[in-house]
C-alpha positions as CSV (number, residue, x, y, z in Angstrom):
1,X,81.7,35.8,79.9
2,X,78.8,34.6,78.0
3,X,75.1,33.8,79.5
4,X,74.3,32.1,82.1
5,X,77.5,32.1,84.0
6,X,79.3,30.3,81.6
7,X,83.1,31.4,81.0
8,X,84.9,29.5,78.1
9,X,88.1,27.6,79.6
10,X,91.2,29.5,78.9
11,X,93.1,26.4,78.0
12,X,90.4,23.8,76.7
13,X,92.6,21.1,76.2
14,X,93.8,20.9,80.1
15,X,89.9,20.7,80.7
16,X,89.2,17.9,78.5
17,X,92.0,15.9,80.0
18,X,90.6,16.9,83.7
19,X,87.3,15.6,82.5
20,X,88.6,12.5,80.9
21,X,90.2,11.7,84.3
22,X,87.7,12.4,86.5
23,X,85.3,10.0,84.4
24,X,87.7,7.5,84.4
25,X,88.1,7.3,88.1
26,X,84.5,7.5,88.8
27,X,83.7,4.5,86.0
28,X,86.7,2.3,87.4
29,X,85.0,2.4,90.8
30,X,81.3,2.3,89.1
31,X,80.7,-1.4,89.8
32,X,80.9,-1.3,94.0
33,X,79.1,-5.1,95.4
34,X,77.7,-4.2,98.8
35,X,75.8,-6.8,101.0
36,X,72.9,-5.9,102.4
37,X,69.7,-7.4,104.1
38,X,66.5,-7.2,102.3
39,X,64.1,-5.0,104.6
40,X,60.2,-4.7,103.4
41,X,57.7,-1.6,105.0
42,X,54.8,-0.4,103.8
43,X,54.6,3.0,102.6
44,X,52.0,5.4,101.7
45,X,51.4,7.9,98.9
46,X,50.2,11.3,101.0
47,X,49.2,14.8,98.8
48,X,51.6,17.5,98.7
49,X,50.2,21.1,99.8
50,X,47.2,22.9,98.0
51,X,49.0,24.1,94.6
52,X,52.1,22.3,94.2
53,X,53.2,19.0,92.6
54,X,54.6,15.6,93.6
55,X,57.0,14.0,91.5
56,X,57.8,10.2,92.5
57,X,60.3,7.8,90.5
58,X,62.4,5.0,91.6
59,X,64.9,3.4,89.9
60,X,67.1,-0.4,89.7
61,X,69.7,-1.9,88.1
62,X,71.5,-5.1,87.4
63,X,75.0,-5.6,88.2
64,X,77.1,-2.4,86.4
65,X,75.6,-3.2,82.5
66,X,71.6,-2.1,83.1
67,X,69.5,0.7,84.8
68,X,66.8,1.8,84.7
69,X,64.3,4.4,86.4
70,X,60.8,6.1,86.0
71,X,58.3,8.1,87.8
72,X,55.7,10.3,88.0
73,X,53.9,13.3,88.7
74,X,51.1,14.0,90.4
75,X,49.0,17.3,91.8
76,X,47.9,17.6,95.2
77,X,44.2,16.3,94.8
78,X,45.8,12.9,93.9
79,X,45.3,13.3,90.2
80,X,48.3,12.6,87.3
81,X,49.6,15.0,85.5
């Protein structure tokens, strides 16, 4: 048992070719079209409580070939950190 939780697998190669599967199954079904309606609201940034942080991000992407996301953080008197 080493730090963290972290236990070595007992035989590595069956995990690899778990892993290898499971990413292959979740890549195949990656690129799901869904129709939706556009819907537009306005929203509003509001503080978090006295002491804490707030982190926003959003992200997009086009089609299954680009992504892309940022964000960021701010404390609770409005100001960015």
């Amino acid at each position: 048992m080493l730090a963290f939780g972290f236990e070595k697998p007992r035989q590595l190669w069956c995990h690899i070719t778990n892993a290898m599967k499971q990413y292959m199954q979740a890549s195949s079904s990656a690129c799901v079209k869904t129709v939706s309606e556009r819907q537009e609201c306005m929203i509003g940034w509001k503080p978090p409580l006295m002491g804490w942080v707030k982190i926003n991000f959003d992200g997009a992407s086009q089609g299954c070939e680009q992504a892309g996301c940022g964000g960021l953080v701010r404390g609770d008197t409005g100001e960015w950190l």
